[in-house]
N, C-alpha and C positions, 0 to 999 in steps of 0.2 A: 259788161266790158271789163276786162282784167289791167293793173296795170300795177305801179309802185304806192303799196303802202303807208313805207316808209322808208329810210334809207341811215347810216353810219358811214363814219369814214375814222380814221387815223393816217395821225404825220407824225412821222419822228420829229423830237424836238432840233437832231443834230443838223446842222447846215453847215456843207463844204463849198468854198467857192470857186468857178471856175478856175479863176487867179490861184489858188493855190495849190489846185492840179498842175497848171501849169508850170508853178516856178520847180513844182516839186522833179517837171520832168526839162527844165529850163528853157522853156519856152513862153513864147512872150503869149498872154490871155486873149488881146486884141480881137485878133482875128477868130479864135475860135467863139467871142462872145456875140459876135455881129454874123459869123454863118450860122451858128446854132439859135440864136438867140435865146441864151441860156446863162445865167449869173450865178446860180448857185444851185445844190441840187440835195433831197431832203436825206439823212443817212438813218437808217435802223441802226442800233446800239448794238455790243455787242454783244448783250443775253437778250436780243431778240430776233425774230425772224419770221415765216411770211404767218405761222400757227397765231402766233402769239398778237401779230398786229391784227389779222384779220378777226378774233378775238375781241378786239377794242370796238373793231367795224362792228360785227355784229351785236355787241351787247348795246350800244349806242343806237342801232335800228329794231329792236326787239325790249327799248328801255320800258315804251307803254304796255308791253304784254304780260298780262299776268299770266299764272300756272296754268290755267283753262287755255288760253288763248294760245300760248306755248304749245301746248300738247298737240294743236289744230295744224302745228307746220307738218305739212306731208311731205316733204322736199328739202332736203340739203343737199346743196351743188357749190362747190370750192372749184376755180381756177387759180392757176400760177403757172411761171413758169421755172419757180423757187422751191421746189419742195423739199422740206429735210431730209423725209424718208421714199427713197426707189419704188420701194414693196409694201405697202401701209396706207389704207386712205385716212387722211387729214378729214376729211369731210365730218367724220366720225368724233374725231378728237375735238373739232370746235364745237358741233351739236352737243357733244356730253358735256363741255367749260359750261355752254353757255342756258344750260338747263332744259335741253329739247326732247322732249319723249323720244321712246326709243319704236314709234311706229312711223317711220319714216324711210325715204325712199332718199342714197346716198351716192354721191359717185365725184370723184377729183377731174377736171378737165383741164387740157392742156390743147394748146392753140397758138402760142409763142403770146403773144398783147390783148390778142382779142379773146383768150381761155375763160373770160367769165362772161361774155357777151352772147356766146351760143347757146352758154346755160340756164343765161334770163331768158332767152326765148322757147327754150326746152318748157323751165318753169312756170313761163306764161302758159304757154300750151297747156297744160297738166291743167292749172289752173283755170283756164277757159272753158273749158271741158267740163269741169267738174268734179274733177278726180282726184284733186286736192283743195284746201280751205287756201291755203299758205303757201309758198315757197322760198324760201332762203337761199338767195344769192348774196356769193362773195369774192372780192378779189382781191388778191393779195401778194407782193414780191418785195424783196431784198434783192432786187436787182446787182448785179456783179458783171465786172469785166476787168479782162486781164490788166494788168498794173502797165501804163503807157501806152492802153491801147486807147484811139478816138472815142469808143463807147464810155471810157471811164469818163470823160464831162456828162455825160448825159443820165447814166445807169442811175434811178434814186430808188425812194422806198416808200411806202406806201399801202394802203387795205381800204376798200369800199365795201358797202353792206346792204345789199336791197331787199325786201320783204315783198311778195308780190300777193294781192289778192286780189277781187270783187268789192269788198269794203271798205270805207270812206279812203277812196283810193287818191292820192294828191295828185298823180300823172298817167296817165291811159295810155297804153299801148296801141297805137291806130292800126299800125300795119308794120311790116319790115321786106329786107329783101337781101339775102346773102349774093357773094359771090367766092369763087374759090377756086385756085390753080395750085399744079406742082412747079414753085418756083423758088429754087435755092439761093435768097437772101440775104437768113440769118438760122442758124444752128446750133447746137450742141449735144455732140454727142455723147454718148452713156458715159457714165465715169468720168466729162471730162469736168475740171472745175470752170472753166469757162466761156462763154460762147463764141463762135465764129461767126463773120459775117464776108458776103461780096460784095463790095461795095460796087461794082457796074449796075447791080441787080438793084438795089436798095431803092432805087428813086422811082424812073419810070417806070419801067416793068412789074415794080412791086407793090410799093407803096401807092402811087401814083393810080396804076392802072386799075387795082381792086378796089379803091375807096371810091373812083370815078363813075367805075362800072358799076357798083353797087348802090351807089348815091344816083344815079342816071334813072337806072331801074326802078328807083323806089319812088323818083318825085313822076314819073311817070304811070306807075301803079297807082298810087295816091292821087294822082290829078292835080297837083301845086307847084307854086314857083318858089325860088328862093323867098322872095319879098313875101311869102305866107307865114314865113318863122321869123320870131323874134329870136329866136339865138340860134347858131349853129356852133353842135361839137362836134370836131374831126382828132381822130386819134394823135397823140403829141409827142412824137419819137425826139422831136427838136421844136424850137418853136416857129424854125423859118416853111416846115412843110404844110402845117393848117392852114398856114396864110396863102400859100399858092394854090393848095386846091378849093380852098375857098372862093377865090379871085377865077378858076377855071371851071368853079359851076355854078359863077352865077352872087355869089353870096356877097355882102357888103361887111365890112370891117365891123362895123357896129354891130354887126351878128355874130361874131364869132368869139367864143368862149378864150373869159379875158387871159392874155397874155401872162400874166402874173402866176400862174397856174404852172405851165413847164417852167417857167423862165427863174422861179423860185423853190419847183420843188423836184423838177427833173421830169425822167422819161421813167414813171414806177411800173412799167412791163406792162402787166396785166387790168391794173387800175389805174394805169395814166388816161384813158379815154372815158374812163367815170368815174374819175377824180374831175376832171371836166364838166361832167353831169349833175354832179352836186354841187358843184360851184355854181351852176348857174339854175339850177332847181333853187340854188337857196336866194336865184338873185330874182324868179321869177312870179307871174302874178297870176290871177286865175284867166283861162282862157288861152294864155300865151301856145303857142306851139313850139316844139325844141325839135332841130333836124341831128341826126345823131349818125355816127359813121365810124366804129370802131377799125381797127386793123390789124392781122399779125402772121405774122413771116409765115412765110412756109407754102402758100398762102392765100388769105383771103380778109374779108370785110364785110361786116354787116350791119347794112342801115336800117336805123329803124325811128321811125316818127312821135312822137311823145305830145300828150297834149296837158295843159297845165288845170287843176280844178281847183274846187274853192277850199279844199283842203289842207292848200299848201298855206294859206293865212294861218293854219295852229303849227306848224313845224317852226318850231327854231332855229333862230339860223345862227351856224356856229363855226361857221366854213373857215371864215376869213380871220378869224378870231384863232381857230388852233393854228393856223399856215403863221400866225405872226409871232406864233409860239417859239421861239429857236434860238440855240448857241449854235455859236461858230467853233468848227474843233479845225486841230491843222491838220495835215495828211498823217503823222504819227499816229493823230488817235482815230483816224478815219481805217488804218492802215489793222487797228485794234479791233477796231469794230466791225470790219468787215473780214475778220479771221485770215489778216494778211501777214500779221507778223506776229 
């Protein structure tokens, strides 16, 4: 049985607070802190972006592999939905930083949130098979939105890093189960610098329906109930939507992937719903089971079931430790770093 290796992650050290979004468009924080539930959010600097964090992710999940071991990834798969270059796979540029032979199978995925979630399960695939030793999953964004618009509380930054094999695997792939519609949410189009969203669409119809449907599917494929998992992650656009679909399939508060996670580091696109995953892989014990339910516009969800081994006793845990990592900047130099002014 195939599953997670190992895993990376990076946070920028910068932290913008809601409040000072706010004052900067003079509006009072309040109310945007208690619908989103969201305090502050993490910001990439400004010589960096999604190449360079996702970078950090993977050198941090591939730290125990030496040059033999290395050479055994058959598979690099990059999501975002932050890429610097149009025409140019990224996938190539981090394999080469990060010392991966060049016999490998490469390709950038795009999916709006959920673009590295279809790719762990691609690499699973491969990997179950036997048609590769390794696969390197990553995700990674410098999330952006327009200056004043609702999504600036929430847009942060962010890179996860998953290594998937057969060998001393710390969490198993049990099963999963997509779901996916054409439903115009959240967008942006070629050339533009920013994204669009509809906000009618965003809840029910979107968000709502395919993490529902796909989570419904999968505890039913699997044969389990909520009360079978000790944690549940649900994709984290804000903090107040994990909570209600949590509460609409079943799940108990104590299960769900801790609050401090968006509420501190934002909505990081691609790696918000396994930034979640590591959070609580690092909080987890052997045996645990984790329900998992990514998300992303356009649209769809895929759940997939994770089971915890005795492997996870040698990982270090370093989750909570870099998240506490962080300066406060004001919107001037947010404004810098996010190549606004």
């Amino acid at each position: 049985m195939a599953g997670i290796v190992d895993y990376g992650f990076y946070i920028p050290t910068n932290r913008i607070t809601v409040k000072e979004i706010a004052l900067r468009w003079g509006k009072s924080s309040d109310n945007v802190e208690e619908s989103l539930k969201i305090s502050e959010k993490a910001v990439a600097d400004h010589d960096e972006d999604m190449v360079t964090m996702a970078y950090q992710a993977g050198e941090m999940a591939l730290n125990k592999f030496d040059p033999l071991e290395k050479s055994s990834v058959g598979a690099v798969f990059v999501g975002s939905e932050t890429f610097p270059y149009a025409v140019k796979p990224h996938s190539t540029i981090i394999a080469s930083f990060l010392g991966v032979e060049k016999n490998y199978l490469a390709f950038d995925t795009q999916f709006a949130c959920k673009a590295a979630t279809g790719a762990m399960l691609a690499g699973n695939a491969l990997v179950k098979g036997d048609d590769i030793k390794y696969a390197l999953i990553i995700a990674s964004d410098k999330a952006n939105a327009r200056p004043g618009d609702a999504l600036e509380y929430s847009a942060g930054s962010g890179a996860n890093a998953f290594v998937l094999g057969k060998k001393n695997v710390l969490a198993h792939i049990l099963d999963w189960v997509s779901f996916s519609s054409d439903t115009p949410d959240f967008w942006r189009r070629s050339k533009a610098n920013f994204p669009s969203h509809a906000g009618r669409f965003t809840g029910t119809p979107s968000y709502f329906h395919h993490i529902i449907s796909a989570s419904q599917g999968l505890l039913k494929k699997v044969n389990l109930k909520p009360s079978d998992f000790k944690f549940a992650v649900f994709h984290m656009p804000n903090g107040s939507f994990p909570l209600k679909v949590a509460k609409i399939l079943g799940f108990e508060l104590h299960q769900i992937t801790p609050s401090y996670v968006v509420s501190h580091l934002g909505n990081s696109y691609s790696a918000s719903a396994l930034m979640g995953l590591v959070a609580v892989l690092d909080k987890s014990k052997p045996g645990d089971k984790i329900f998992f339910a990514s998300y992303g516009s356009g649209a769809g969800s895929d759940a997939i079931v994770f089971e915890v081994t005795e492997e996870i006793l040698k990982k270090e845990k370093k989750f909570e430790k870099m998240m506490n990592e962080k300066r406060y900047i004001n919107y001037s130099e947010y404004e810098r770093c996010m190549g606004l002014a």
